[in-house]
N, C-alpha and C positions, 0 to 999 in steps of 0.2 A: 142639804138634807131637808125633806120635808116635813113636815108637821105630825102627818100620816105615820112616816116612816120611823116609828119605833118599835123596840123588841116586845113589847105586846101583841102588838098587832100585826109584828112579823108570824111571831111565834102562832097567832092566829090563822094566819095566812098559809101557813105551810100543815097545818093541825087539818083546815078544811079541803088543800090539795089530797092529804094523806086521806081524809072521808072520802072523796072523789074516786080516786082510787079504788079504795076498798069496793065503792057501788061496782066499779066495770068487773072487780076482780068476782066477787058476789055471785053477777049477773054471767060472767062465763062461768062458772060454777055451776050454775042453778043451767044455763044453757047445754052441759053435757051430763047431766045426770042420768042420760041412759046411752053415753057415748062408753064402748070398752076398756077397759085399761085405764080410763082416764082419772086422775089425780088429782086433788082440790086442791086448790091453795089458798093463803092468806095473807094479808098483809101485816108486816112488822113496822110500828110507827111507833105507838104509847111507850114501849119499852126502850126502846133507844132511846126516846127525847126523856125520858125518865131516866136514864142512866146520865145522861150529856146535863138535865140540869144539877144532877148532884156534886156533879163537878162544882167544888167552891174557892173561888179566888175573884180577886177583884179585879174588873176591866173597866180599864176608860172607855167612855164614848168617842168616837173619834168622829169631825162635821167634816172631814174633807180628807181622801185617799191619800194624800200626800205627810199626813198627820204621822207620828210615830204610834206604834199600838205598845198600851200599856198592861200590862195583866197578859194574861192567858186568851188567847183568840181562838175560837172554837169555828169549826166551819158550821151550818146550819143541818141541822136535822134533816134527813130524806127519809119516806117510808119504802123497807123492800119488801119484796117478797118472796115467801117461803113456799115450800111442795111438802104433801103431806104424802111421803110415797111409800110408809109402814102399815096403813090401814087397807084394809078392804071393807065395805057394806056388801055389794053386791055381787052374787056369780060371777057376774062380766068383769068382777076383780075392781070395778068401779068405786071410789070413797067418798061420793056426793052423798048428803042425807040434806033433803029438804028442808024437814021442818027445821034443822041447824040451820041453816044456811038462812032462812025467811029472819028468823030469831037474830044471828048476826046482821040483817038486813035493817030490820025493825031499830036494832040496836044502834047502830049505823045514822040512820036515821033521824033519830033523837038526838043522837051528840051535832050531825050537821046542823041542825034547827038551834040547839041551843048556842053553838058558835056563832051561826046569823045572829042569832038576835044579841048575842055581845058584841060584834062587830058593828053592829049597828046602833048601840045603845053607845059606844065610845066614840063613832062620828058623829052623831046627835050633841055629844057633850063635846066635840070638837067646834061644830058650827056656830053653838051655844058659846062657847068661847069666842070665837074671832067673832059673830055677830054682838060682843059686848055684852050679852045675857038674856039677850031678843028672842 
């Protein structure tokens, strides 16, 4: 196991795939807003990984697959996605609404920028570690 590889910074890791995500999901959103019929969607991530950490029990770490697991073993969070296919905005039966969508965008945004810079700020104080406090 490496140095890198803790549930921090897993959990980080799979937080800023879910933001990823959400952009393409977003961005086809915002690319059919005057396509007919068509149905927005959204990504589900905050709320599963919110449900999965309230789960409370205690788990060993395990440095090597061959280990026994001890506690409760969870498999890792994935973000899915959902169809919003109750709403209509538009004639064409359409449920894109822009300014939503820019706003989840902006919001979006935000949260990716502040996980860089904590993913960043914890390999900083990684390097700072193994370079001795250099």
């Amino acid at each position: 196991m490496a140095f890198w590889d803790t549930p921090s910074l897993g959990l980080m890791e799979r937080t800023l795939d879910a933001a990823a995500f959400r952009q393409k999901v977003i961005a086809n959103n915002v690319a059919n807003v005057d396509t007919p019929y068509f149905k927005r969607s959204d990504v589900q991530f905050e709320e599963l990984l919110s449900k999965e950490l309230k789960k409370t029990s205690i788990q060993g770490r395990r440095t090597d697959a061959r280990h026994i697991p001890i506690g409760q073993t969870s498999t890792p969070v994935a973000p899915g996605l959902t169809t919003d296919d109750k709403t209509v905005m538009n004639n064409n039966m359409n449920n894109v609404d822009v300014d939503y969508e820019m706003a989840l965008q902006a919001k979006n945004q935000l949260r990716y920028n502040v996980l860089i810079s904590q993913v960043s700020h914890d390999l900083k104080n990684y390097r700072t570690a193994l370079n001795g406090g250099r």
